[in-house]
BAFI-3210 file (N, C-alpha, C; in Angstrom, 3 decimals, decimal comma, padded with zeros to 6 digits):
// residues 190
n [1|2|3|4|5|6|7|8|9|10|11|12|13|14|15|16|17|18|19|20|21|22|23|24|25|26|27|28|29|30|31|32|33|34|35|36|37|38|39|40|41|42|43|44|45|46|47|48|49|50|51|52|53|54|55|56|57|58|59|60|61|62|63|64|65|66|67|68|69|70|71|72|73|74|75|76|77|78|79|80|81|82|83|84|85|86|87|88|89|90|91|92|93|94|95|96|97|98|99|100|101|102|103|104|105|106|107|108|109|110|111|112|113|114|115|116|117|118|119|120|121|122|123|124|125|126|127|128|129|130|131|132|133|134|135|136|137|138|139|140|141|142|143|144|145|146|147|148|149|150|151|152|153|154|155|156|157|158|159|160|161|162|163|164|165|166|167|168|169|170|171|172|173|174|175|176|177|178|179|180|181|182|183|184|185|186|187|188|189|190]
n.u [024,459|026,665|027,866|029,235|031,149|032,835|033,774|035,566|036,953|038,555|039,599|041,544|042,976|043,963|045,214|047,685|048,478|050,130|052,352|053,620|053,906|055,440|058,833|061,642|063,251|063,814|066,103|067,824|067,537|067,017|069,860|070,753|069,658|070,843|073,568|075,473|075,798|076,795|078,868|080,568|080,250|081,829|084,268|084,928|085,129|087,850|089,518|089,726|090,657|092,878|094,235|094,708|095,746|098,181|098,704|099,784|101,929|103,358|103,776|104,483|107,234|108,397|108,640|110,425|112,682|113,048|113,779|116,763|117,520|116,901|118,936|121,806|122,289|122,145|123,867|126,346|127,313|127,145|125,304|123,139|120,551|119,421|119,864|118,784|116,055|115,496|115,688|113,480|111,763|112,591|111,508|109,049|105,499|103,894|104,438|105,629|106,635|109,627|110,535|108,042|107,903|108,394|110,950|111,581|113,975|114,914|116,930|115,280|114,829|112,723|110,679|108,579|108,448|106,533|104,947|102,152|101,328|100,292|102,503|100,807|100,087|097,950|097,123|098,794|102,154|104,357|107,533|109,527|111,748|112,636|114,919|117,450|119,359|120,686|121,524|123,175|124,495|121,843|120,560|117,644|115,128|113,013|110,673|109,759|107,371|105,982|103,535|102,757|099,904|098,351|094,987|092,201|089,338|087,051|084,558|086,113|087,427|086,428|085,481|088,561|090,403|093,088|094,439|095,948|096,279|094,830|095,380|096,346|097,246|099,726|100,649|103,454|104,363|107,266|108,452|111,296|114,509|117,789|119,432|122,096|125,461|125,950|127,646|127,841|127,861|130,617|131,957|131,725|132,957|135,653]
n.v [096,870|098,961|098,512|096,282|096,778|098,670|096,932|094,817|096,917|098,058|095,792|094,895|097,309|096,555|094,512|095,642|097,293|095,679|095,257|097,510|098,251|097,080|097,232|096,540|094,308|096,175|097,648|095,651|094,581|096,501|096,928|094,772|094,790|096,895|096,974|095,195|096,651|099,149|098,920|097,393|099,631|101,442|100,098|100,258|102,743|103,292|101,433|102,729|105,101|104,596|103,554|105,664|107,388|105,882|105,524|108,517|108,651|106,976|108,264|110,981|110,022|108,719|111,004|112,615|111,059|111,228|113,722|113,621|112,199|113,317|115,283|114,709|113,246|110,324|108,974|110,253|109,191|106,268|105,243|101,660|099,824|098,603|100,409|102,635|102,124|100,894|103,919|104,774|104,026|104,396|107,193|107,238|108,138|106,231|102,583|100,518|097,743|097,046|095,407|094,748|096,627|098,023|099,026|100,944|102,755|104,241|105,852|107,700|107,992|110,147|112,582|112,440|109,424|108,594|106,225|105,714|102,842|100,659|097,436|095,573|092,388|089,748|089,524|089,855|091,638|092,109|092,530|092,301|093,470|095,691|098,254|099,851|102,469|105,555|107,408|110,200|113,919|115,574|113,708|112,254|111,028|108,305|107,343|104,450|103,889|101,296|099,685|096,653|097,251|096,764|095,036|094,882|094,853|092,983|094,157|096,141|094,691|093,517|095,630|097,687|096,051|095,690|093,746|089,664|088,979|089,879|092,621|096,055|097,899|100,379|102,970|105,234|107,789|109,265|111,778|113,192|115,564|115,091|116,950|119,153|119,396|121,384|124,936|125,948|122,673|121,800|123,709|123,388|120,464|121,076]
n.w [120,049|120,211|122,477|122,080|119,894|121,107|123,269|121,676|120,091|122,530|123,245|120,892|121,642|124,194|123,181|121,412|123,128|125,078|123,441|123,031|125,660|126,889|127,155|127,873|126,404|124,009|123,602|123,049|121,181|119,244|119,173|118,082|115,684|114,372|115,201|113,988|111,668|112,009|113,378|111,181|109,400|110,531|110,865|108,149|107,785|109,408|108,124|105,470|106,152|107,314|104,617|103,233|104,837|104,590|101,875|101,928|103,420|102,121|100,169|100,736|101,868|099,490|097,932|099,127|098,510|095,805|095,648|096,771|094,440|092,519|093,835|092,773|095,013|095,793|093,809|094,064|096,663|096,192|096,828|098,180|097,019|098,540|100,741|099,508|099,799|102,896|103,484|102,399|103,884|106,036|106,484|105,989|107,258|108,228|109,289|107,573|106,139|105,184|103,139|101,499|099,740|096,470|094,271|091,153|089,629|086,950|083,745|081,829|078,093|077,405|078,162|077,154|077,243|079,014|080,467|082,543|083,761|086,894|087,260|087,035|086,917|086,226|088,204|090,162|091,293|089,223|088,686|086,775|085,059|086,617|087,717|089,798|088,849|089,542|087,573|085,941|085,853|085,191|083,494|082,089|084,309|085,781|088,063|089,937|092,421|094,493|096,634|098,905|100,285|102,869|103,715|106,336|106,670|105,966|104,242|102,843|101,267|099,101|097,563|097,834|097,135|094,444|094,068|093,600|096,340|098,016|099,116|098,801|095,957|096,124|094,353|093,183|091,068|089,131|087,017|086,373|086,233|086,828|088,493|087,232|087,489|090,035|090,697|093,252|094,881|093,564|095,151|097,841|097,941|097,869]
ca.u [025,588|027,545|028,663|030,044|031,839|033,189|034,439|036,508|038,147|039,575|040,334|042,122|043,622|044,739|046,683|048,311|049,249|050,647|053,231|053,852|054,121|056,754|059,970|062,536|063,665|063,802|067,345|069,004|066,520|067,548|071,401|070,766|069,285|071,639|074,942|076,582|075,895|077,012|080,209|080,639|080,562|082,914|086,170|085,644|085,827|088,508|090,003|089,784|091,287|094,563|094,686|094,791|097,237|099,580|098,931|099,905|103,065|104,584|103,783|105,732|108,686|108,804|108,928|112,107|113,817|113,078|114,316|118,136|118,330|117,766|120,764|122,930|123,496|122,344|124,505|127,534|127,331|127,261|123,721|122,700|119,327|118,524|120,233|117,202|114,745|115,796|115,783|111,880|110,714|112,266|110,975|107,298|104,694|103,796|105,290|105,716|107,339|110,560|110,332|107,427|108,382|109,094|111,189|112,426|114,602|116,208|116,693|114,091|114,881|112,619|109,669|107,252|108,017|106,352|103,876|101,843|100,559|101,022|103,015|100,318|099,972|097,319|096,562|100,216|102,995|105,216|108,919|110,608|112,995|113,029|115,935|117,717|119,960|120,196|121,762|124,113|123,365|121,363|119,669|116,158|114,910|111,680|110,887|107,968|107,490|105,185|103,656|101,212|099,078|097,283|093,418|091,867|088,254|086,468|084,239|087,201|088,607|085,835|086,202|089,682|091,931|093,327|096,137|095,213|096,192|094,050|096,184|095,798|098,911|099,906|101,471|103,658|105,903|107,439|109,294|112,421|115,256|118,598|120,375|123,351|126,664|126,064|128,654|127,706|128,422|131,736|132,562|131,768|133,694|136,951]
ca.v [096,867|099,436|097,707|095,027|097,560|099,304|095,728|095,011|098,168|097,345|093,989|095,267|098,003|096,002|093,490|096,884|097,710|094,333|095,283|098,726|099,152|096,493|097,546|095,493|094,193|096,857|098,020|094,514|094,041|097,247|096,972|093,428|094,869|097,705|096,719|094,697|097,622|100,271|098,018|097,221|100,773|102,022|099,119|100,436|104,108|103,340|101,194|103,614|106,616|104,065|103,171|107,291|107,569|104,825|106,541|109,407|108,311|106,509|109,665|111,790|109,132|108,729|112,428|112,851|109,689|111,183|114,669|113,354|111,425|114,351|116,594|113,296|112,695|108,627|108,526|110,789|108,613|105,164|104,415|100,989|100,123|098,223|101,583|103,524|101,119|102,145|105,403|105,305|103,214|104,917|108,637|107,021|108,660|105,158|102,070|099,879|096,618|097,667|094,021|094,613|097,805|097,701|100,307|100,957|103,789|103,796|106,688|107,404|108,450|111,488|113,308|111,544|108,407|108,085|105,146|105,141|101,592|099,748|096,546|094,013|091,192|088,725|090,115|089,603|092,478|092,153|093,294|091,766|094,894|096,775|098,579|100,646|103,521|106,790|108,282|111,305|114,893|115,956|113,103|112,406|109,984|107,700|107,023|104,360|103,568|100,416|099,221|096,343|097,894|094,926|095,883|094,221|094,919|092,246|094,593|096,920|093,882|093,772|097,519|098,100|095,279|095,529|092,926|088,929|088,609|090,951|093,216|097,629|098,552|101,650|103,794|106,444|107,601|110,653|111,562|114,557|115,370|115,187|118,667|119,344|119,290|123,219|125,512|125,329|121,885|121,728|124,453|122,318|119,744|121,822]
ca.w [119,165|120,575|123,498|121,374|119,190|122,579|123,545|120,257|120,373|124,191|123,471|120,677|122,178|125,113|123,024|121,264|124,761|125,477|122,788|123,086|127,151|127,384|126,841|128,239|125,501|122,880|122,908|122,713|119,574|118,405|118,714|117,130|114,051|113,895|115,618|112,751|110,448|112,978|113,123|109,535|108,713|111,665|110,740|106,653|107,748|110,013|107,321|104,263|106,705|106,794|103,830|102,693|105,532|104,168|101,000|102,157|104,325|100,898|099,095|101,111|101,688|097,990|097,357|099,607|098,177|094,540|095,818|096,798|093,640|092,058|093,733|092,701|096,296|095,976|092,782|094,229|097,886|095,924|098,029|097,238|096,570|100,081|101,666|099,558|100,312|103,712|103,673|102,498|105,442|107,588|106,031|105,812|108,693|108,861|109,819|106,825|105,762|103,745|101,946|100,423|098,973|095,236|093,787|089,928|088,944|085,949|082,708|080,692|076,890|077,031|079,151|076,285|077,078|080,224|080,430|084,495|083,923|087,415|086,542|087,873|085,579|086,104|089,655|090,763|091,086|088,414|089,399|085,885|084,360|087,498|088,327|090,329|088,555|090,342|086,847|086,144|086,535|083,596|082,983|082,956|085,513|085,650|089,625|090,341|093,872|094,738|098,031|098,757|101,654|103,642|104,166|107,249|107,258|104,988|103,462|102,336|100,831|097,883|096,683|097,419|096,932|092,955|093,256|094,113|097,759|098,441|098,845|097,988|095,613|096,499|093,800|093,522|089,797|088,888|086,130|086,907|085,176|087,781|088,434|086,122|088,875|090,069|091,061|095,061|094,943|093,807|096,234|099,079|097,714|097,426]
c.u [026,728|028,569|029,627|031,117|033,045|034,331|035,531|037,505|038,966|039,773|041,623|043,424|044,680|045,934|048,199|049,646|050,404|052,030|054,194|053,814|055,048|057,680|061,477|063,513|064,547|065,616|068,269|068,469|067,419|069,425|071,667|070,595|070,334|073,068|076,215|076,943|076,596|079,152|081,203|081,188|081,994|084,102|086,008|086,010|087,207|090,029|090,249|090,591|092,931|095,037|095,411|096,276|098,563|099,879|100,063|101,607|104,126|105,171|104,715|107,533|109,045|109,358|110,344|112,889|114,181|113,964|116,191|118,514|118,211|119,032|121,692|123,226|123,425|123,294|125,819|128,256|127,517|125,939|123,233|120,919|118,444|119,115|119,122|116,387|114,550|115,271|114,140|111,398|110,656|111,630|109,473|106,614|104,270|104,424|105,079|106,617|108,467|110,515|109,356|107,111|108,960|109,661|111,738|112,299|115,527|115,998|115,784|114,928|114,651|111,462|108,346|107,425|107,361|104,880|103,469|101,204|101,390|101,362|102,274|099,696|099,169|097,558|097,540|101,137|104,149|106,462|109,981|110,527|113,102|114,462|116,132|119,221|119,782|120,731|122,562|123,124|123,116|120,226|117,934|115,724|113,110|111,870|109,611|108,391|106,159|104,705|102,325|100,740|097,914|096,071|092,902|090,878|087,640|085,577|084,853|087,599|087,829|085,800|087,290|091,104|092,004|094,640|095,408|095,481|095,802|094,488|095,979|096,981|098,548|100,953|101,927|104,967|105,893|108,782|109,686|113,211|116,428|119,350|121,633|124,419|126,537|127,427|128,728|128,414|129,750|132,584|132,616|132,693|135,164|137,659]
c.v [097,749|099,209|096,641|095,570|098,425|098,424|095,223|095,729|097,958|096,704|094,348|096,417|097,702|094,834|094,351|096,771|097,093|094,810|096,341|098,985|098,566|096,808|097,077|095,442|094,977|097,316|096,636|094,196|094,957|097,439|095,839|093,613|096,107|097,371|096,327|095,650|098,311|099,614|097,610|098,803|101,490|101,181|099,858|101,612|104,281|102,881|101,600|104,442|105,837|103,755|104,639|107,483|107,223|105,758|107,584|109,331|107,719|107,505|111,024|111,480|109,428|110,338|113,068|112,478|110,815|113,239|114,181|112,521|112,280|115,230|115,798|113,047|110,663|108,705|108,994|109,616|107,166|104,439|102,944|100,499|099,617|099,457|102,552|103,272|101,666|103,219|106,017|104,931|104,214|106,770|108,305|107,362|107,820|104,271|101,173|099,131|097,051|096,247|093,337|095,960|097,326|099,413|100,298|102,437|103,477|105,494|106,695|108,302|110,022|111,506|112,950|110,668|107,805|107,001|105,013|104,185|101,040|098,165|095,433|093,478|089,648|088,589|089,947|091,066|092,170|092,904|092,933|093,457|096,255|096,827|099,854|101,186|105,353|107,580|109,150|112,530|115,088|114,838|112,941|110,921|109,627|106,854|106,396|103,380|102,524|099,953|098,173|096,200|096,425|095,484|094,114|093,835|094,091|093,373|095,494|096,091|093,964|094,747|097,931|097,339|095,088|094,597|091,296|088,265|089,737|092,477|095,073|098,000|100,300|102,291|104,762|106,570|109,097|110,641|113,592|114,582|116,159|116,405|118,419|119,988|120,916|123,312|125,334|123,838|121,733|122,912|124,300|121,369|119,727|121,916]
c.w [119,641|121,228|122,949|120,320|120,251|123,400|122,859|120,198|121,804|123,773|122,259|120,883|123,327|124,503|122,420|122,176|124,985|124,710|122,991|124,679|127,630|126,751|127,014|127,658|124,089|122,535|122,683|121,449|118,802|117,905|117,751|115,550|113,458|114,159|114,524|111,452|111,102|112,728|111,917|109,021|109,385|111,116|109,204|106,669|108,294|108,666|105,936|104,983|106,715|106,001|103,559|103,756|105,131|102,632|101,245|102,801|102,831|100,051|099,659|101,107|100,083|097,304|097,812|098,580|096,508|094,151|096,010|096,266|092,394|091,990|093,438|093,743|096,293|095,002|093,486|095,669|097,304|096,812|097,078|097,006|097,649|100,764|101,267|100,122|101,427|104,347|103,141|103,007|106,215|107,759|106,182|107,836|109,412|108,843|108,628|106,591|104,927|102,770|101,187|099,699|097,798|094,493|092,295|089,723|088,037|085,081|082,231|079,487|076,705|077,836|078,101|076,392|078,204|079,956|081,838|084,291|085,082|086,959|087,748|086,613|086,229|087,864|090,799|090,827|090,568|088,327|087,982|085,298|085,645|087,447|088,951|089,995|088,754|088,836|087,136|085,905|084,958|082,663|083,565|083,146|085,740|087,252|089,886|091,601|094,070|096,233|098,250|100,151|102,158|104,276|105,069|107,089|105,735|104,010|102,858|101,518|099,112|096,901|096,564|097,148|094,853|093,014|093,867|095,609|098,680|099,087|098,598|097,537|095,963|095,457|093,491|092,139|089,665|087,568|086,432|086,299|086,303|087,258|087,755|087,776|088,690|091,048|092,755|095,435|094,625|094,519|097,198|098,996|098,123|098,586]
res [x|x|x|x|x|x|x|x|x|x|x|x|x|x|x|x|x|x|x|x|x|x|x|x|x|x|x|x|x|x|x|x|x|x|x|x|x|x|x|x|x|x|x|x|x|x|x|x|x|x|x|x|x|x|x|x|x|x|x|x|x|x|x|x|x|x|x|x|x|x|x|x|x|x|x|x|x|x|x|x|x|x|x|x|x|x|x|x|x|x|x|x|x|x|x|x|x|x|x|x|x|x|x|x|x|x|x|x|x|x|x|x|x|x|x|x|x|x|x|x|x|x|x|x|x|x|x|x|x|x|x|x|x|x|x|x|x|x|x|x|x|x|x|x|x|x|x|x|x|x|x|x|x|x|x|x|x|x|x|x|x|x|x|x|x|x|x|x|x|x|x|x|x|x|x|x|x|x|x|x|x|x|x|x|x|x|x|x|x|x]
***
């Protein structure tokens, strides 16, 4: 009996072997079973870090734009509203479309009436009552800046697109209240 128990175990052992001493193969298996993930994950990190960027690039632009419509210079200069437009492309860190930039500035009433709902309506960007009024000094000013960021990487598209051409709005509002005409200024003027 032993012998036959002795035998078993080799024969088993040798088909083991058979599996485990060839190698050949193993990393084209293994990139096969990992690769598409490896890949997958790499375009959404890549593609989240630009989105934040773009973010980030509107959010600064916008913060200028909303700075020199405070000192009245768009209102004092007569800037028109494709000369803003403009003037936040070309301020953005990144390189963005100015014609699908949406901008509305207008008055607001009072520093309670602010409402941040973006104006997407039935998974569209909704542009009806925009406008563009840079205001006088003293008033207070409602600034919402729109952008629809184009995501590449298919699985980005499921988590971060909120508008229906898949699309990532990008928004940016502020509510300021434009400088009252100071003394500096009309001493430059003079």
């Amino acid at each position: 009996m032993r012998p036959f128990r002795h035998r078993t175990y080799g024969n088993i052992k040798m088909i083991f072997r058979g599996f485990t001493g060839d190698r050949r193969g193993a990393t084209a298996i293994e990139f096969a079973i990992l690769g598409p993930i490896f890949f997958l994950l790499t375009f959404a990190i890549l593609e989240t870090g630009l989105l934040l960027l773009g973010q980030l690039g509107i959010d600064q632009a916008a913060k200028e734009a909303a700075r020199i419509v405070r000192i009245n210079k768009v209102a004092n200069d007569g800037m028109s509203e494709q000369a803003f437009r403009r003037m936040i492309c070309n301020a953005s860190i990144v390189p963005i479309t100015c014609s699908k930039l949406q901008i509305d500035l207008h008055r607001a009433p009072s520093f309670a009436s602010f409402e941040p709902s973006p104006p997407v309506r039935e998974g569209k960007i909704n542009t009806t009552g925009f406008q563009f009024d840079p205001g006088a000094p003293g008033t207070i000013m409602e600034m919402r800046v729109y952008y629809a960021w184009p995501l590449v990487a298919d699985l980005v598209h499921r988590y971060y697109s909120n508008i229906d051409d898949g699309n990532y709005l990008i928004s940016w509002v502020t509510f300021f209240r434009n400088e009252p005409k100071a003394k500096y200024m009309s001493e430059e003027t003079e």
